[in-house]
C-alpha positions as CSV (number, residue, x, y, z in Angstrom):
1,X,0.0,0.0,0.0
2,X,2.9,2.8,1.0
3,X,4.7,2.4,-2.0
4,X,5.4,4.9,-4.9
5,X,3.1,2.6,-7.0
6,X,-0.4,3.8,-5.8
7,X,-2.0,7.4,-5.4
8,X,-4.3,8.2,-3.4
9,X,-7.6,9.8,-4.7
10,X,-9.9,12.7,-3.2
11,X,-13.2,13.6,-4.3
12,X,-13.8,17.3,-5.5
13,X,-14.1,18.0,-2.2
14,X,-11.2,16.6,-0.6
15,X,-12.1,13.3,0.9
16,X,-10.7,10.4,0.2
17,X,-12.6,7.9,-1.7
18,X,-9.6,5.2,-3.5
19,X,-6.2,4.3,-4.0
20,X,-5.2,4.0,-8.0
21,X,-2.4,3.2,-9.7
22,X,0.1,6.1,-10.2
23,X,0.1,5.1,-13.9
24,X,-3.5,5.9,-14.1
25,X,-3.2,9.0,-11.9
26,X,-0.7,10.7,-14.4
27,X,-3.4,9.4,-17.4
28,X,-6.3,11.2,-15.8
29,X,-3.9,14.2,-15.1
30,X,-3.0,14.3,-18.6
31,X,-6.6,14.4,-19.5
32,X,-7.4,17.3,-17.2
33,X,-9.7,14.9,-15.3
34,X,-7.5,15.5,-11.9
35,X,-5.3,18.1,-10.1
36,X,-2.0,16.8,-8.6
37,X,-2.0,17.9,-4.8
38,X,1.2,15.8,-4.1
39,X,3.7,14.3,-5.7
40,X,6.5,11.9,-4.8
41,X,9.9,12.4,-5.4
42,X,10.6,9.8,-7.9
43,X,10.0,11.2,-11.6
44,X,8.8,9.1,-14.7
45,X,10.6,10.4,-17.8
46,X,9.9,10.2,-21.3
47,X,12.3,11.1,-24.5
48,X,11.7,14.8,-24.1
49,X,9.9,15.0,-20.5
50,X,10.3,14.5,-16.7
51,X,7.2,14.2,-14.5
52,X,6.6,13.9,-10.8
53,X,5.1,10.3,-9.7
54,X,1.7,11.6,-7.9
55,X,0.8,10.7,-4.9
56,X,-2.5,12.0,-3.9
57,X,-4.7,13.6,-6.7
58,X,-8.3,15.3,-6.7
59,X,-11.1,14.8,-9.2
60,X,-12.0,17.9,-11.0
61,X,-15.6,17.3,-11.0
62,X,-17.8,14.9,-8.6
63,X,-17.9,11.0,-10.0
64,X,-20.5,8.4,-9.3
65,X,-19.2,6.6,-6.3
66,X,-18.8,2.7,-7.2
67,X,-19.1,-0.1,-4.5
68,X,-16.6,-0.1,-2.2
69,X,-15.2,-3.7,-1.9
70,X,-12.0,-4.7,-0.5
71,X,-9.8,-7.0,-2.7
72,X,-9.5,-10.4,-1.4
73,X,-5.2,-10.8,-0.7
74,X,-3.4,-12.1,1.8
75,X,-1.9,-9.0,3.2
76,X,-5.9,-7.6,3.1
77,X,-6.6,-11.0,5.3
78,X,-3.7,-10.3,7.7
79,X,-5.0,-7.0,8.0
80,X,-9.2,-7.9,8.4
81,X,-7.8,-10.2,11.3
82,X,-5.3,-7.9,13.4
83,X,-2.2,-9.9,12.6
84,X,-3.7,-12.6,15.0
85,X,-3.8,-16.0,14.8
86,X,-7.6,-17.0,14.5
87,X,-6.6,-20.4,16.1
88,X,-4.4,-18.9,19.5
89,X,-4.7,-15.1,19.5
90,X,-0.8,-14.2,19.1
91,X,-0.2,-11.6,17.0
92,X,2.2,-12.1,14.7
93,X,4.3,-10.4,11.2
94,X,3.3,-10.9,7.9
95,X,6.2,-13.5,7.7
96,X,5.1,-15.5,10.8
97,X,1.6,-16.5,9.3
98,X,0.0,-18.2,7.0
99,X,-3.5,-18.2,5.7
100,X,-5.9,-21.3,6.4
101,X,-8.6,-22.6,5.0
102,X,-11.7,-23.1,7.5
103,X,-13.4,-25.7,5.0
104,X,-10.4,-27.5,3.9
105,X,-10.1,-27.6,0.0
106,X,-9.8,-30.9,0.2
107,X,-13.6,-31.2,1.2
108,X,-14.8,-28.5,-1.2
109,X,-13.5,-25.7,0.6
110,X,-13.1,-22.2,-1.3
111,X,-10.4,-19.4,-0.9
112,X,-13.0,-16.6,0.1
113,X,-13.3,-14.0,2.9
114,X,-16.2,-16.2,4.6
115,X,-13.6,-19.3,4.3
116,X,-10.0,-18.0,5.0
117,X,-8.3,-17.1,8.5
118,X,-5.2,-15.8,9.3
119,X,-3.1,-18.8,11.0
120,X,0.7,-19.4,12.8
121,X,2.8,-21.9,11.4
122,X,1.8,-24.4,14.6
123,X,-1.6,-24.0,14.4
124,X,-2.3,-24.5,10.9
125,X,-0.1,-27.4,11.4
126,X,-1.9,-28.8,13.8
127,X,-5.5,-28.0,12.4
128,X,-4.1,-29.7,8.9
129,X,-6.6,-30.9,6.2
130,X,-9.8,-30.4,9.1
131,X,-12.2,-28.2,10.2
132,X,-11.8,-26.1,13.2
133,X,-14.1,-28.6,15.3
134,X,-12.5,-31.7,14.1
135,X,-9.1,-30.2,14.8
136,X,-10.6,-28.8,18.7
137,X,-9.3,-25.5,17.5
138,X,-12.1,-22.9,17.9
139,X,-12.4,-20.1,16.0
140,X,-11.5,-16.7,17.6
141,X,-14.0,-14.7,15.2
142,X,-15.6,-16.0,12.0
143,X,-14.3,-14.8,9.1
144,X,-16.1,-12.2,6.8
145,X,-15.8,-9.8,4.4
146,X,-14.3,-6.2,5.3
147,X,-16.0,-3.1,4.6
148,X,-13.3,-0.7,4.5
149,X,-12.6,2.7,2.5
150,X,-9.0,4.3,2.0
151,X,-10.2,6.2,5.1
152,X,-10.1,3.4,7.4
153,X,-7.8,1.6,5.8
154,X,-5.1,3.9,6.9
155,X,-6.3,3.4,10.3
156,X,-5.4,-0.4,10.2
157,X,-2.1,0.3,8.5
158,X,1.5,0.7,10.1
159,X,2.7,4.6,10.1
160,X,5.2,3.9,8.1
161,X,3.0,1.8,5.6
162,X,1.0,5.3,4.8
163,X,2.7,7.7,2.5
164,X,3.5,11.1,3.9
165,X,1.8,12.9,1.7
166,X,-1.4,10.8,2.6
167,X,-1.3,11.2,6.2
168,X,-2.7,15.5,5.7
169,X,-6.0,13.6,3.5
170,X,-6.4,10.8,6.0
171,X,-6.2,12.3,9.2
172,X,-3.1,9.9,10.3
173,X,-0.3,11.4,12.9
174,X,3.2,10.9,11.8
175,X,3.9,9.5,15.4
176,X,1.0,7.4,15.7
């Protein structure tokens, strides 16, 4: 999420309402569709040009809002459940856990928000190709979809996973 690939969006009047890809935020500034509040310090150059990367931009005029649905991924899953494992309640780093299925695929399980938790190494060992109840591991909280916006989003997010330049637009303290 914090990383020079993705700019952050506002609505005409300043809220945020998505994170794009800086690719398409230099399109639609091209196309006079948005103004370029912040930039970051990496350029993209062409033969004859040099232009800042943008990193949070404003629509010019008011768009329809779309749905706002959160991409299924597994650092959107670590996120949804805290860091924790569903099985024991550590928290742990992204690199520390693994994501389980609650229905094994094995029995027709599918890799969805209703279906996946975030897991430790032991635990997901120990649960192996069964379901929660056959394992005698309950489940901390059942797993569901997230309704988030890039709003609170940040909330959930590491300081230093939020752009600078974001942190004015999203209302997040540098020394959170």
């Amino acid at each position: 999420m914090g990383n020079p690939m993705h700019t952050l969006v506002l609505d005409p009047g300043f809220l945020p309402i998505k994170v794009i890809s800086w690719r398409r935020a230099l399109c639609l500034s091209f196309l006079d569709k948005v103004e370029v509040l912040a930039s970051y310090e990496r350029e993209v150059r062409t033969v004859s040009h040099s232009y800042p990367t943008p990193s949070v931009v404003r629509l010019l005029h008011a768009a329809r809002p779309g749905p706002q649905v959160v991409r299924f991924s597994r650092k959107n899953v670590y996120l949804r459940d805290n860091h924790r494992c569903q099985y024991c309640g550590v928290q742990y780093s992204d690199h520390e856990l693994t994501l389980d299925h609650v229905v094994p695929r094995v029995d027709g399980g599918k890799t969805t928000w209703t279906n996946v938790v975030t897991a430790c190494a032991a635990c997901n060992r120990r649960k192996g190709g069964r379901t929660p109840e056959q394992a005698g591991l309950p489940l901390r909280t059942r797993p569901a979809r997230p309704k988030w916006t890039p709003m609170t989003l940040a909330q959930r997010l590491p300081v230093h996973d939020v752009p600078e330049a974001w942190r004015t637009w999203l209302g997040v303290a540098s020394g959170r």
